[in-house]
C-alpha positions in Angstrom: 0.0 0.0 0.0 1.2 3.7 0.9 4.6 2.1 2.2 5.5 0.4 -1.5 4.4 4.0 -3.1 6.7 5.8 -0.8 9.6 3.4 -1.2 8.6 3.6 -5.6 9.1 7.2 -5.1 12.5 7.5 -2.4 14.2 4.4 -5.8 12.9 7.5 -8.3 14.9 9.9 -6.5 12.9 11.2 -4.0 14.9 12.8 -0.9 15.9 10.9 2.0 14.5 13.6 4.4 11.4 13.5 2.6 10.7 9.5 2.8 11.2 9.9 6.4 8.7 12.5 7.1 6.2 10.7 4.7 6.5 7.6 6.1 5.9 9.3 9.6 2.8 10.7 8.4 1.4 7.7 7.0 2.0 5.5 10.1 0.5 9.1 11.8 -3.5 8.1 9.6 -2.6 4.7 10.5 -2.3 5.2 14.5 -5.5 8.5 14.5 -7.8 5.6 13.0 -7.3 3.2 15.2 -6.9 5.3 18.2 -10.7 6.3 17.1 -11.7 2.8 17.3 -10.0 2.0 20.4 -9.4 5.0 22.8 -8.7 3.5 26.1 -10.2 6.0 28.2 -12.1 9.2 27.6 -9.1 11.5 29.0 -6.0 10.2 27.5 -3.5 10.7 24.5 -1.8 8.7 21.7 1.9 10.2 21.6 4.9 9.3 19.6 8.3 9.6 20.8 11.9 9.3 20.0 12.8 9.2 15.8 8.8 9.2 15.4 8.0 11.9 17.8 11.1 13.9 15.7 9.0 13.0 12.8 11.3 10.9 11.3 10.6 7.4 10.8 12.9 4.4 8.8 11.3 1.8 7.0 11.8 -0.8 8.7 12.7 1.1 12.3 10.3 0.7 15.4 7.2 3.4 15.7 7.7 4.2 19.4 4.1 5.3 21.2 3.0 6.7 24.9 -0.6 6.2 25.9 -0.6 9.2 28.3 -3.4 8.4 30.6 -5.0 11.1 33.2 -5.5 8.6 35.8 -3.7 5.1 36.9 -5.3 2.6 34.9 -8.8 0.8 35.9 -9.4 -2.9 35.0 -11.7 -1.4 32.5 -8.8 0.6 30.8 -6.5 -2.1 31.2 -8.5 -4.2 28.7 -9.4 -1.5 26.0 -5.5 -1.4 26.2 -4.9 -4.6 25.4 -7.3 -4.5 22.4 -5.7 -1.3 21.4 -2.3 -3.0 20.9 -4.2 -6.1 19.3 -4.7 -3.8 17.0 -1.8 -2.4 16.2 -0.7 -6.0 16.1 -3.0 -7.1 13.6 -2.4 -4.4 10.8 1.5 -5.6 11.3 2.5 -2.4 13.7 5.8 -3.6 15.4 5.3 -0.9 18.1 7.3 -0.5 21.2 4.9 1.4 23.8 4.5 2.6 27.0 1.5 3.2 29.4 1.8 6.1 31.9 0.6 8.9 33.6 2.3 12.3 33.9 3.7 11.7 37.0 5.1 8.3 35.7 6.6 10.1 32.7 8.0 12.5 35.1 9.8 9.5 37.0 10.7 7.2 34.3 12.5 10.4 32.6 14.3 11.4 36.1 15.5 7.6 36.5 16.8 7.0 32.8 18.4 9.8 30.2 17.3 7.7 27.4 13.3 8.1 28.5 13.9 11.8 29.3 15.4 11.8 25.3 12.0 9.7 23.5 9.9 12.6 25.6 11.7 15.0 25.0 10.9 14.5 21.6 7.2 13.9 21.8 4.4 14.9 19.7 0.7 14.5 20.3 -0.9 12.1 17.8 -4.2 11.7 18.9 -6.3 12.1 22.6 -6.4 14.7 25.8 -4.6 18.2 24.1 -5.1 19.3 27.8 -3.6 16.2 29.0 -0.4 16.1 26.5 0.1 20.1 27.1 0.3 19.0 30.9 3.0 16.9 30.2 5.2 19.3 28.2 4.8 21.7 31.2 6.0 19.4 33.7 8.7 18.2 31.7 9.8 21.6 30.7 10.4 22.4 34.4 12.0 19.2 35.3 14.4 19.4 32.5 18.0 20.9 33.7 20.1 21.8 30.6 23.4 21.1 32.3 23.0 17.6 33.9 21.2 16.6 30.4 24.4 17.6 28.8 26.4 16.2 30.9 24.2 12.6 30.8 24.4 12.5 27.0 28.2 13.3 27.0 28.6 10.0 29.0 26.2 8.3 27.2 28.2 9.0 23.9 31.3 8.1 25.1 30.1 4.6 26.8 28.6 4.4 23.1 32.2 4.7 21.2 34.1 2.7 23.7 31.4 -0.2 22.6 32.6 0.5 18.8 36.3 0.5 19.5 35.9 4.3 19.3 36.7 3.7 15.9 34.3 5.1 12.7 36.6 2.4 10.5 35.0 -0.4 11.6 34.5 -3.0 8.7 31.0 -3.5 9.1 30.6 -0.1 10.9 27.1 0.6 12.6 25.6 3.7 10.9 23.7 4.1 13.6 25.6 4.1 16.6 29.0 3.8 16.2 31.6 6.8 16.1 30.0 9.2 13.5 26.9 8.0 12.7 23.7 9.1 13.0 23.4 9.3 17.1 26.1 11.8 16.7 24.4 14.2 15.2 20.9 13.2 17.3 22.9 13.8 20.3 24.2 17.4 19.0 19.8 17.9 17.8 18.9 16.7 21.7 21.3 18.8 23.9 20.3 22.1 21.3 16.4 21.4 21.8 17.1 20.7 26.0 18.9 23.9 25.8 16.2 25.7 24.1 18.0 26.4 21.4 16.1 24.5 18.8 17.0 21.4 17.1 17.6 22.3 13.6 21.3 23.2 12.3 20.2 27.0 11.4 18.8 27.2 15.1 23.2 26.4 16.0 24.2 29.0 13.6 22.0 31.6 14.7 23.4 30.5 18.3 27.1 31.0 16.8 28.3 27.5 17.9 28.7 26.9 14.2 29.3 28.8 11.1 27.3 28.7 8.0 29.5 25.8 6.2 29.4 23.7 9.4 25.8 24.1 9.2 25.4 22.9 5.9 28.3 20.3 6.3 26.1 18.7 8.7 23.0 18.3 7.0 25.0 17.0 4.0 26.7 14.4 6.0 22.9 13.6 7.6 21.4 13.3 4.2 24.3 10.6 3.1 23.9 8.7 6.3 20.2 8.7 6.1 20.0 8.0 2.5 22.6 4.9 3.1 20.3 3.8 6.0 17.0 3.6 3.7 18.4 1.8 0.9 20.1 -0.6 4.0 16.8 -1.3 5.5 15.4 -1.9 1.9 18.1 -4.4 0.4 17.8 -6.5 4.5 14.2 -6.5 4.4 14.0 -5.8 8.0 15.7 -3.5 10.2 19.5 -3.3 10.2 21.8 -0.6 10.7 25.3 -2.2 10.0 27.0 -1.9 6.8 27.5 -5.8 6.5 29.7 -7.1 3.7 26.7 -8.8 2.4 25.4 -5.3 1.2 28.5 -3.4 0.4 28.6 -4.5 -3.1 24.9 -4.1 -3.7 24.7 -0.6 -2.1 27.7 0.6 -4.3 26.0 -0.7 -7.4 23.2 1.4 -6.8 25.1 4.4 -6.2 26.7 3.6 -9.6 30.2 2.4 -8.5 31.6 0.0 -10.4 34.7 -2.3 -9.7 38.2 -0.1 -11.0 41.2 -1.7 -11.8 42.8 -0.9 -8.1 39.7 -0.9 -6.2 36.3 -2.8 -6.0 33.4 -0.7 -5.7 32.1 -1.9 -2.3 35.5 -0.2 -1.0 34.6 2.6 -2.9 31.1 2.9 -0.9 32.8 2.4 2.2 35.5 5.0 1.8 33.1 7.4 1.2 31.2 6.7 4.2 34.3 6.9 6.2 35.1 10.7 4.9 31.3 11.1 6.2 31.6 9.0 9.4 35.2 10.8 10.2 33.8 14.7 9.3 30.7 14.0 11.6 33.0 13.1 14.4 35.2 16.0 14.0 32.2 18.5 14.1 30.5 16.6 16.9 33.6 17.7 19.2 33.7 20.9 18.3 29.9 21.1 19.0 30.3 19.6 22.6 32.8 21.4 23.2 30.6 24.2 22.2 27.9 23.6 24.1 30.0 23.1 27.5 30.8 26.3 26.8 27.6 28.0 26.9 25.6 25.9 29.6 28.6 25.1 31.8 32.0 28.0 31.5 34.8 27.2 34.0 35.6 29.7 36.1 38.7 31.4 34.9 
């Protein structure tokens, strides 16, 4: 259906960013009709987080929901829950969800960076407006710049040292090894907990990077996220690492072909390298950056 048309249209050229944000949208009708069939309670909401809160969703990546409820759930609410997700379930939905109130959200988020991240990217779907509002209040206030910074920093490094702190791995991870993609998430997250806005312009009009920079980095995104698609596409499934398996068939439809001196799989991966090693160099500077700003040493 609208996932073969969108994938027709990303193999005709259509823009990495673009399939992204479409496919988003499509799973968004998907989740509002079914949500209108099976609304667990009267006051509650139908939010995405993480990638698909950002608006951004991979074709084969998980669509990660929150049913916001106003209330601890009743045995009542607790089976309209479970025929919600049957749902989901039935039309193929691999969702990864969470039930909770505000106040849950509030804990789970001061317990664990990685919740306070998915909410921190949230966006309503469906439900309570009131409700959702209340939450972005509360976590607005909860949310200290500093310590977030500080959390992600750590969380990146423990995140390298699991890659070798390497971007030439032979099979690297575009994902989560040293200069993929959760390198430049991690620069969008601390910018939006600052309240500096998530988008590359909102760091430039910040001056933590010049206008090159700025456009460096949503080059080097595109390439990543353009390698990903056509990754998730050739596996079928969901996977992240550039496997050998793929390296040949990824170059081919880039339009590499074998040289004399070099095949064209090596070719691909060089050039994610450059990409890989470029991303790294400008997520320093940007922590670095960033320290700066929220947390300056005494002199």
């Amino acid at each position: 259906g609208g996932r073969d048309v969108l994938r027709a249209k990303f193999a005709s050229g259509s823009a990495p960013g673009r399939l992204l944000r479409e496919h988003a949208r499509l799973i968004d009708r998907t989740l509002r009709e079914i949500w209108r069939i099976a609304a667990p309670a009267a006051e509650a909401a139908l939010v995405a987080t993480g990638g698909y809160g950002r608006g951004e969703l991979f074709p084969f990546s998980d669509v990660d929901l929150l049913v916001l409820l106003a209330h601890d759930p009743s045995s009542e609410d607790r089976a309209r829950l479970e025929r919600l997700v049957g749902l989901l379930w039935d039309i193929g939905l691999e969702a990864g969800h969470s039930v909770r109130t505000v106040e849950a959200c509030l804990q789970a988020a001061h317990a664990d960076v990685t919740v306070e991240t998915a909410l921190l990217e949230a966006r309503r779907l469906a439900g309570s407006a009131a409700l959702y509002r209340r939450l972005g209040a509360a976590m607005r206030r909860a949310l200290d710049p500093i310590a977030f910074l500080k959390a992600k920093r750590l969380e990146q490094e423990q995140r390298h040292a699991k890659h070798q702190d390497t971007p030439y791995s032979l099979e690297p991870n575009l994902k989560e090894a040293p200069g993929g993609l959760r390198d430049l998430q991690a620069i969008r997250w601390i910018a939006r907990a600052s309240g500096i806005g998530h988008r590359w312009v909102n760091l430039e009009r910040k001056g933590l990077i010049v206008h090159g920079e700025a456009l460096q980095l949503a080059q080097h995104e595109a390439t990543l996220q353009d390698l990903r698609i056509r990754l998730h596409y050739l596996a079928g499934r969901r996977e992240d690492r550039i496997v050998f398996d793929y390296q040949t068939a990824l170059a081919a439809q880039y339009g590499m072909r074998d040289g004399a001196v070099r095949r064209a799989g090596e070719r691909l991966m060089q050039r994610y390298y450059r990409t890989a090693k470029a991303i790294t160099q400008l997520n320093t500077i940007l922590m670095q950056n960033f320290e700066a700003l929220l947390a300056p040493r005494p002199d």
